[in-house]
NUKOLPA-727701 format. One record per residue (C-alpha): residue in three letters; residue number from 1; x, y, z. Coordinates in nm, 2 decimals, always signed. Example, Ala and Ser with C-alpha at 12.3 -4.5 7.8 and 13.67 -1.06 7.14 Angstrom:
2
REC  type  seq       u       v       w
REC   ala    1   +1.23   -0.45   +0.78
REC   ser    2   +1.37   -0.11   +0.71
//
This chain:
261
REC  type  seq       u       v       w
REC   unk    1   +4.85  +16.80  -16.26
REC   unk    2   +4.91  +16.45  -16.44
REC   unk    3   +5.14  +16.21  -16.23
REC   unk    4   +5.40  +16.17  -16.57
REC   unk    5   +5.53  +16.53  -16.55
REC   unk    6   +5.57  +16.54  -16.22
REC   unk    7   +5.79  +16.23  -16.21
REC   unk    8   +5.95  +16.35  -16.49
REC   unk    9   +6.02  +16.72  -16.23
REC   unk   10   +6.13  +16.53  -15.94
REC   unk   11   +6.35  +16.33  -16.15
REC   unk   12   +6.54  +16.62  -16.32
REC   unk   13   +6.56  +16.79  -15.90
REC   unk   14   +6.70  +16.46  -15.80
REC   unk   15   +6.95  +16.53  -16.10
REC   unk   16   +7.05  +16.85  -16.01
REC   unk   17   +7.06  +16.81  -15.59
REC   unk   18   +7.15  +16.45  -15.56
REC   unk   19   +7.37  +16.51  -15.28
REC   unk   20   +7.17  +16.81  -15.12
REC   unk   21   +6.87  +16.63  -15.05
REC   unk   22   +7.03  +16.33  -14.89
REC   unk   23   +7.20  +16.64  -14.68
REC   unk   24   +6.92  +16.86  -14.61
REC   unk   25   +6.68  +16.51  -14.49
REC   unk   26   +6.93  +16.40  -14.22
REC   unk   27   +6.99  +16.80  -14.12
REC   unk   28   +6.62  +16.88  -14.11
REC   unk   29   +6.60  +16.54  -13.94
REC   unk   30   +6.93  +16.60  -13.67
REC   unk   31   +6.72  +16.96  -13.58
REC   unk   32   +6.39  +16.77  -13.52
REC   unk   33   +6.52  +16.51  -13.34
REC   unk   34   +6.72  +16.81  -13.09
REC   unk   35   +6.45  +16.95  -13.01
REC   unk   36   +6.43  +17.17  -13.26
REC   unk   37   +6.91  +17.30  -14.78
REC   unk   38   +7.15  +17.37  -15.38
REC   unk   39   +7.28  +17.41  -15.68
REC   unk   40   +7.50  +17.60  -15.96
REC   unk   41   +7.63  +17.97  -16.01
REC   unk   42   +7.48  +18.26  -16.05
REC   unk   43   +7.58  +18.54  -16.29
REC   unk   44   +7.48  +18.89  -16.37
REC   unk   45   +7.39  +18.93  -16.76
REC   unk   46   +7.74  +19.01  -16.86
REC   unk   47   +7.95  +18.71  -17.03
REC   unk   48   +8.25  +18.56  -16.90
REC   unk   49   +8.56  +18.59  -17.08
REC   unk   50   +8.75  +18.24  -17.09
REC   unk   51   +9.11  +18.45  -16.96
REC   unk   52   +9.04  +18.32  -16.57
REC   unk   53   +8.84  +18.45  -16.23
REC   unk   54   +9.07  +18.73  -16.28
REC   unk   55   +8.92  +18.88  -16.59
REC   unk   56   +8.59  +18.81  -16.51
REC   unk   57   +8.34  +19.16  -16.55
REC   unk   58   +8.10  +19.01  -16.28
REC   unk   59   +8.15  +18.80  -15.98
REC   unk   60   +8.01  +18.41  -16.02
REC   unk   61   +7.80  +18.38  -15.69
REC   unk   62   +7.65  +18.04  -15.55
REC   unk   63   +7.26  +17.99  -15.68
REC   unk   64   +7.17  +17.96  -15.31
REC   unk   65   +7.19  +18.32  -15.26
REC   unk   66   +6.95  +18.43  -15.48
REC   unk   67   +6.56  +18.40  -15.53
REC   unk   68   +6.56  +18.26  -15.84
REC   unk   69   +6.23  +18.50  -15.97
REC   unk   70   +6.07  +18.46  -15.64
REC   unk   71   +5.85  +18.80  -15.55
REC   unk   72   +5.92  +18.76  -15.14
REC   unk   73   +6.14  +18.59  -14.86
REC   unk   74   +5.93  +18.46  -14.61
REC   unk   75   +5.97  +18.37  -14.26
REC   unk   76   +5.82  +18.10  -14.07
REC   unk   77   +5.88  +18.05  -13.72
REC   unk   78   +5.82  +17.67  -13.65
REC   unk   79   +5.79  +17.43  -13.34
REC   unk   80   +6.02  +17.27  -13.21
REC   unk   81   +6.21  +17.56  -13.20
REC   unk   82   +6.37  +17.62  -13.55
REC   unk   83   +6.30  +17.92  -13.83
REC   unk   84   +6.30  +17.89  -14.21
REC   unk   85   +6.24  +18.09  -14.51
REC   unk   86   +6.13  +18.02  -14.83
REC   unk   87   +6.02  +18.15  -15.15
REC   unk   88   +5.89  +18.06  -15.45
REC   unk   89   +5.99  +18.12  -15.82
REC   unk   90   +5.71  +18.00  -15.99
REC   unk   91   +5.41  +17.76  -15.93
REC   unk   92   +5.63  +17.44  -15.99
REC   unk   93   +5.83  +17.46  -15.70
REC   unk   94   +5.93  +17.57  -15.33
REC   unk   95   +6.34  +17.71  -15.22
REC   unk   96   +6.36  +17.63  -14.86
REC   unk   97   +6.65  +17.80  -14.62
REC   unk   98   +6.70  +17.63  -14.31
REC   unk   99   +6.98  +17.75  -14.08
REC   unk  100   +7.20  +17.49  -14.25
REC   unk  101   +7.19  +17.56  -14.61
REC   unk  102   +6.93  +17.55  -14.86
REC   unk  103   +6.74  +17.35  -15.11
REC   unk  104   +6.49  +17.32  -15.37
REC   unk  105   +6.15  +17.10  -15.37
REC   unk  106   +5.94  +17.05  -15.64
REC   unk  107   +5.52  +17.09  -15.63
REC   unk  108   +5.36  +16.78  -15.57
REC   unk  109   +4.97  +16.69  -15.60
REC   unk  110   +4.80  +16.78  -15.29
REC   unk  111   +4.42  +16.83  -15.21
REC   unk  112   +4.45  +17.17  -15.04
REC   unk  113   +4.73  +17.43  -15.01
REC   unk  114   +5.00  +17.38  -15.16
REC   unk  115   +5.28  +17.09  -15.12
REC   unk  116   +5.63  +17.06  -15.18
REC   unk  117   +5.81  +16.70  -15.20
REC   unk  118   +6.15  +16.61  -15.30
REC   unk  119   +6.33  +16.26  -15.14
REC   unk  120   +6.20  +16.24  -14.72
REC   unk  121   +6.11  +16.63  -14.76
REC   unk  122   +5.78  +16.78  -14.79
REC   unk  123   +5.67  +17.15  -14.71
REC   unk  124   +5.31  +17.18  -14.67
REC   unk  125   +5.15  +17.52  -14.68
REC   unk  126   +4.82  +17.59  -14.62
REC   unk  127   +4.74  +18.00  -14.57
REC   unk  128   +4.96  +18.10  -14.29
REC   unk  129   +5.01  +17.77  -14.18
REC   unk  130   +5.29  +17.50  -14.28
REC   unk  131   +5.40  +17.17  -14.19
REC   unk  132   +5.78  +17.04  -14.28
REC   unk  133   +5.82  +16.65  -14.23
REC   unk  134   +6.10  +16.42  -14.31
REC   unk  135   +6.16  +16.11  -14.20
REC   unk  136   +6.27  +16.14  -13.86
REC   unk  137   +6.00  +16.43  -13.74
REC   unk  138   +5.76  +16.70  -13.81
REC   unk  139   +5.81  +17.10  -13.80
REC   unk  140   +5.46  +17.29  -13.76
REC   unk  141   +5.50  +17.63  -13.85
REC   unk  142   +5.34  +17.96  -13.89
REC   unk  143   +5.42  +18.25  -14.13
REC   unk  144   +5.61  +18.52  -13.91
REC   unk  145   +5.70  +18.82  -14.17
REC   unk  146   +5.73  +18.87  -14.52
REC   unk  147   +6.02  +19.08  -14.73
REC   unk  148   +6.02  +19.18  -15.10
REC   unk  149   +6.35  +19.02  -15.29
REC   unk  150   +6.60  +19.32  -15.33
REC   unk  151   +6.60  +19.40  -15.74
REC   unk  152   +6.83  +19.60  -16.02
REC   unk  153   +6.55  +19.88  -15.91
REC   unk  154   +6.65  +19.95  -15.56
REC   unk  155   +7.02  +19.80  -15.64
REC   unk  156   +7.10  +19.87  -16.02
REC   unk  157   +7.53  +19.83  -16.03
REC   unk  158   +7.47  +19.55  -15.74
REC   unk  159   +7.50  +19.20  -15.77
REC   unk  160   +7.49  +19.11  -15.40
REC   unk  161   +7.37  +19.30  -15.10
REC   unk  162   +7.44  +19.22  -14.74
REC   unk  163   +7.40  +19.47  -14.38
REC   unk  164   +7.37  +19.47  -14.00
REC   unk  165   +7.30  +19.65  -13.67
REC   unk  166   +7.47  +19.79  -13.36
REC   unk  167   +7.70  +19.97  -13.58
REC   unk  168   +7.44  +19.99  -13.88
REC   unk  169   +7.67  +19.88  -14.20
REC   unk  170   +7.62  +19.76  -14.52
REC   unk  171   +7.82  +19.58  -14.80
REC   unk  172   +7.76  +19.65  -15.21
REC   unk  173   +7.93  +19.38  -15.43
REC   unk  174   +7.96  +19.55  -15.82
REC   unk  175   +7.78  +19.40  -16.10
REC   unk  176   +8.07  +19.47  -16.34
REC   unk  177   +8.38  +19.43  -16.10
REC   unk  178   +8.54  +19.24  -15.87
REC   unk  179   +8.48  +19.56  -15.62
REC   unk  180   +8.29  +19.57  -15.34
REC   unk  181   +8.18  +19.90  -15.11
REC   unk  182   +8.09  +19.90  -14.77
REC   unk  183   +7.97  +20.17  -14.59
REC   unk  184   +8.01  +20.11  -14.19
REC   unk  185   +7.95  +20.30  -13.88
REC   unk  186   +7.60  +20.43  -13.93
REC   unk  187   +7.69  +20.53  -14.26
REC   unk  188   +7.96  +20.79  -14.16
REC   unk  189   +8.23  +20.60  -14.29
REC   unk  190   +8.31  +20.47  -14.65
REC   unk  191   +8.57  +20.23  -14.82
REC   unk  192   +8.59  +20.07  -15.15
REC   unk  193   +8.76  +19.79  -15.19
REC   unk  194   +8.92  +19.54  -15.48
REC   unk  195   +8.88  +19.18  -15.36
REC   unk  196   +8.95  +18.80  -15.49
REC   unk  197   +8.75  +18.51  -15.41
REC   unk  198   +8.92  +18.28  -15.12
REC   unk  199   +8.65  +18.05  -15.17
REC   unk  200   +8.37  +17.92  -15.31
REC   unk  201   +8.15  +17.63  -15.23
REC   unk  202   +7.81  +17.51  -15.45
REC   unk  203   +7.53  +17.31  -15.34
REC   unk  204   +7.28  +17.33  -15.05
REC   unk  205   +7.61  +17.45  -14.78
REC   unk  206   +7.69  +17.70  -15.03
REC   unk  207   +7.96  +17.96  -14.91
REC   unk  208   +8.21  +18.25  -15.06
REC   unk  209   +8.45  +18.43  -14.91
REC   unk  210   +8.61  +18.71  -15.01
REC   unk  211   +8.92  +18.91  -14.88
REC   unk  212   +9.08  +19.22  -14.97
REC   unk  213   +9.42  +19.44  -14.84
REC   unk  214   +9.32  +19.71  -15.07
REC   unk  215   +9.12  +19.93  -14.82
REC   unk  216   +9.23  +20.13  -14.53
REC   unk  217   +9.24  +19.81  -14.33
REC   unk  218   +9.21  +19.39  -14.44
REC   unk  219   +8.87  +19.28  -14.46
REC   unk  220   +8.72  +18.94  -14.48
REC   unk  221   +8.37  +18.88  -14.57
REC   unk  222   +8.21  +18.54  -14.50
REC   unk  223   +7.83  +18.46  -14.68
REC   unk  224   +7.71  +18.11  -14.59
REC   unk  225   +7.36  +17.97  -14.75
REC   unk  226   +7.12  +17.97  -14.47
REC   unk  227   +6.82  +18.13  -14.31
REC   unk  228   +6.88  +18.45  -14.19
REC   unk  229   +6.70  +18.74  -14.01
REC   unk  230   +6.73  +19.11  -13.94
REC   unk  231   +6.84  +19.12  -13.56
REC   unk  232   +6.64  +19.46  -13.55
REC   unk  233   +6.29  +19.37  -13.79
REC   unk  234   +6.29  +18.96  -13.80
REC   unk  235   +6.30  +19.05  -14.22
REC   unk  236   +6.42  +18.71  -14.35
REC   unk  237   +6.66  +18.66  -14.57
REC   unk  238   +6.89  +18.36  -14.76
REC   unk  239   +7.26  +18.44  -14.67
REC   unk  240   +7.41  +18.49  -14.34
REC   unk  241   +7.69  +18.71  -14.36
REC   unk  242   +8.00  +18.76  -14.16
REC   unk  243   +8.25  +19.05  -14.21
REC   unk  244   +8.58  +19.11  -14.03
REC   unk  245   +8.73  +19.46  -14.09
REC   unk  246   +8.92  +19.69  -13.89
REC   unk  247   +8.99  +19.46  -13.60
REC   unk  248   +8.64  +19.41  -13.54
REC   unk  249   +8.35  +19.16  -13.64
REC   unk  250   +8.03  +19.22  -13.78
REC   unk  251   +7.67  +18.99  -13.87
REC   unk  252   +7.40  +19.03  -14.09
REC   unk  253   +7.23  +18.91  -14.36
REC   unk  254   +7.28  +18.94  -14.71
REC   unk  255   +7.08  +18.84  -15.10
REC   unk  256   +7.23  +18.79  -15.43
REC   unk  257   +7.01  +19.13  -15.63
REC   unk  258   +6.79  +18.98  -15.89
REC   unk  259   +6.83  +19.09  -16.23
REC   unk  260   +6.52  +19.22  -16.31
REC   unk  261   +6.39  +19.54  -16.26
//
């Protein structure tokens, strides 16, 4: 790989994440040093009419929550204590969760493995093995579990998919509607609801909430950009979600449903 394109790729990263990376360096740092992340929004294939949020066919969702064309989530437990997941989109570059918020390094010329660079950040992977480093510290990690991105195959009227344990629940965002389903309580109950976005915040802390009265009691759900695993499996995933409904507050973890099939 010739040195001129891949200054010409960090500059257009640096572009799009100016403020991320100076974020996500003195986070990754703040962890390390304790003893131990962003970008647009991302739409389903339908177009937007100009009329307002209102009129929209699809929900806008941050970029943060999705893979981006990556294959797998994957999990890496690190030391000092800290977990992070990552995947990668294509062979240009590396989207790194940490529990903070998410962001995305470019490839950089390395002798073996492969290496990921973007400001005071570098990921380091060699096999199962990885080293993060900034400029205040080092992670070393180790590759803990792997899980396939959630698709329009498994998912095909979904745009965003989120569940938990202890009750088992789950929450369906439509692809074509500002309408969301959730199916709680070990899948013996079920309530579709119409909702409007509360909130919305881009870049590496990217967040959303969404609220609704239209169901048989107000619900709130909370997705913040960060690495998340299954309580139950240690399956990672990119968006840690919290929904209030019914009096009562649930946790999991949630993905934006890739497009293809």
């Amino acid at each position: 790989m010739s040195k001129a394109p891949q200054a010409g790729r960090d500059r257009r990263a640096l572009h799009r994440h100016p403020s991320s990376v100076r974020w996500l360096a003195l986070s990754v740092g703040a962890l390390l040093l304790a003893g131990c992340a962003g970008g647009g929004q991302h739409q389903s294939s339908a177009t937007a009419p100009s009329s307002g949020l209102a009129a929209l066919k699809s929900p806008l969702m941050p970029s943060a929550f999705f893979a981006d064309g990556g294959d797998a989530f994957t999990a890496w437990r690190c030391t000092p204590s800290q977990d992070l997941v990552t995947t990668t989109p294509d062979d240009s570059r590396l989207r790194l969760w940490t529990a903070l918020g998410e962001t995305e390094l470019p490839r950089a010329v390395v002798g073996a493995g492969s290496r990921y660079e973007l400001g005071g950040l570098s990921f380091w992977r060699q096999g199962r093995d990885a080293r993060v480093e900034s400029d205040n510290g080092r992670l070393v990690c180790t590759l803990a579990s792997e899980r396939k991105t959630a698709t329009r195959q498994e998912h095909p009227d979904t745009i965003f998919y989120a569940g938990g344990n202890e009750p088992g629940w789950n929450v369906s965002l439509d692809r074509n509607s500002h309408s969301l389903t959730l199916i709680s309580d070990y899948g013996q109950a079920k309530d579709t609801f119409d909702y409007r976005v509360a909130s919305v915040t881009n870049g590496g802390d990217a967040g959303m909430v969404l609220v609704s009265d239209s169901g048989r009691y107000p619900m709130e759900l909370d997705l913040r950009a960060g690495a998340c695993f299954d309580d139950m499996s240690g399956r990672p995933w990119p968006v840690k979600v919290t929904l209030r409904y019914g009096g009562r507050e649930f946790h999991g973890c949630g993905q934006g449903v890739e497009a293809r099939d």
